[in-house]
C-alpha positions as CSV (number, residue, x, y, z in Angstrom):
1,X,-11.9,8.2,8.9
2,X,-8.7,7.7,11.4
3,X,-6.2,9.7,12.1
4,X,-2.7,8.4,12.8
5,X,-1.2,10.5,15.9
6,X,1.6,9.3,17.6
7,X,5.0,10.9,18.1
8,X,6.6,8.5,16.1
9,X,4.9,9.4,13.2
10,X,5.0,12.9,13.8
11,X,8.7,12.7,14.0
12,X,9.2,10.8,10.9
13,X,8.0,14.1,8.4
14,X,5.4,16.3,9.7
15,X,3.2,15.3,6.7
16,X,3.4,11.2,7.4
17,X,0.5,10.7,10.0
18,X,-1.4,12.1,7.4
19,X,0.3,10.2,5.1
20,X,-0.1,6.7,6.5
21,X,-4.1,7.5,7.6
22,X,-4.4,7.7,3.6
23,X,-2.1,5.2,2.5
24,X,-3.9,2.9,4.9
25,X,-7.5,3.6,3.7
26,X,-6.7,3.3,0.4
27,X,-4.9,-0.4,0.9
28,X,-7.9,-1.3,2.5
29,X,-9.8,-0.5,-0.4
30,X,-7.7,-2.0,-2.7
31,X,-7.3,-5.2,-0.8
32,X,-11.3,-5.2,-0.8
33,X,-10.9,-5.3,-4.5
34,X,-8.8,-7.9,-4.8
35,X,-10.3,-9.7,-2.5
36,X,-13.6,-9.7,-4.4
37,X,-11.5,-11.0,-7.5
38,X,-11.7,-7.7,-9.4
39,X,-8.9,-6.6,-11.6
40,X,-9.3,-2.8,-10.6
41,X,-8.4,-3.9,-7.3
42,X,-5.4,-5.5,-9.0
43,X,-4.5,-2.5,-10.8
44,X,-4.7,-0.3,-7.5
45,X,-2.8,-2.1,-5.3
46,X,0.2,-2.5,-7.5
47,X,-0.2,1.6,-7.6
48,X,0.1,1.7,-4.5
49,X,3.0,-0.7,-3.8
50,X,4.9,1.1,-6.0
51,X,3.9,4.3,-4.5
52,X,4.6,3.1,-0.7
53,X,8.1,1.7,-1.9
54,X,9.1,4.9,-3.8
55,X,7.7,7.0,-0.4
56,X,10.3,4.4,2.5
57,X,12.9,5.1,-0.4
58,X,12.5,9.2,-0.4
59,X,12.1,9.2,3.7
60,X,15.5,6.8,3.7
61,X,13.5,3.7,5.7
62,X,13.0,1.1,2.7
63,X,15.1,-2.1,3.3
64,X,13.7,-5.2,1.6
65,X,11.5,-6.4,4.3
66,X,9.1,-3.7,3.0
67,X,9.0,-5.6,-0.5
68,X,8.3,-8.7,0.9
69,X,4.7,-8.6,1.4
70,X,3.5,-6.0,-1.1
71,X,5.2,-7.8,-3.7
72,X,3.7,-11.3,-2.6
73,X,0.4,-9.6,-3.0
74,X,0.9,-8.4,-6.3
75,X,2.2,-11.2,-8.0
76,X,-0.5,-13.4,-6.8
77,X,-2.9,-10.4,-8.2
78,X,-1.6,-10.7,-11.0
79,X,-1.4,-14.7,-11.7
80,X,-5.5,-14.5,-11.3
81,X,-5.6,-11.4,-13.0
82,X,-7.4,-13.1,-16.3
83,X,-9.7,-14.9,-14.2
84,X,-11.0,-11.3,-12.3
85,X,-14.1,-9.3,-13.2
């Protein structure tokens, strides 16, 4: 495991670096997942779009840049999503 340290992280909440060391292990996982065409991976990441939208949103930092690729990914998931395992 990683841990993000850098004072811009630190300065954005004091919980965030351990925030976005999470965040980006588990989008790594679920990238994995859809990657290997399986619909948990599907499921997962669209958690945690939602969940990284709804965190920019409550720290004030979401503009719509930060939809663009999370949402690309999840609406391709879930095009393929009856063909998955």
């Amino acid at each position: 495991m990683f841990m993000v340290i850098s004072p811009p992280a630190r300065n954005v909440a004091h919980w965030y670096p351990l925030y976005l060391s999470l965040s980006t292990l588990y989008a790594l996982i679920c990238l994995g997942g859809v990657g290997s065409m399986k619909k948990w991976g599907v499921i997962a990441y669209s958690f945690y779009a939602l969940a990284q939208q709804a965190v920019y949103l409550y720290l004030g930092t979401w503009d719509a840049h930060a939809l663009v690729l999370p949402a690309a990914i999840t609406i391709v998931g879930w095009i393929y999503y009856r063909k998955m395992s």
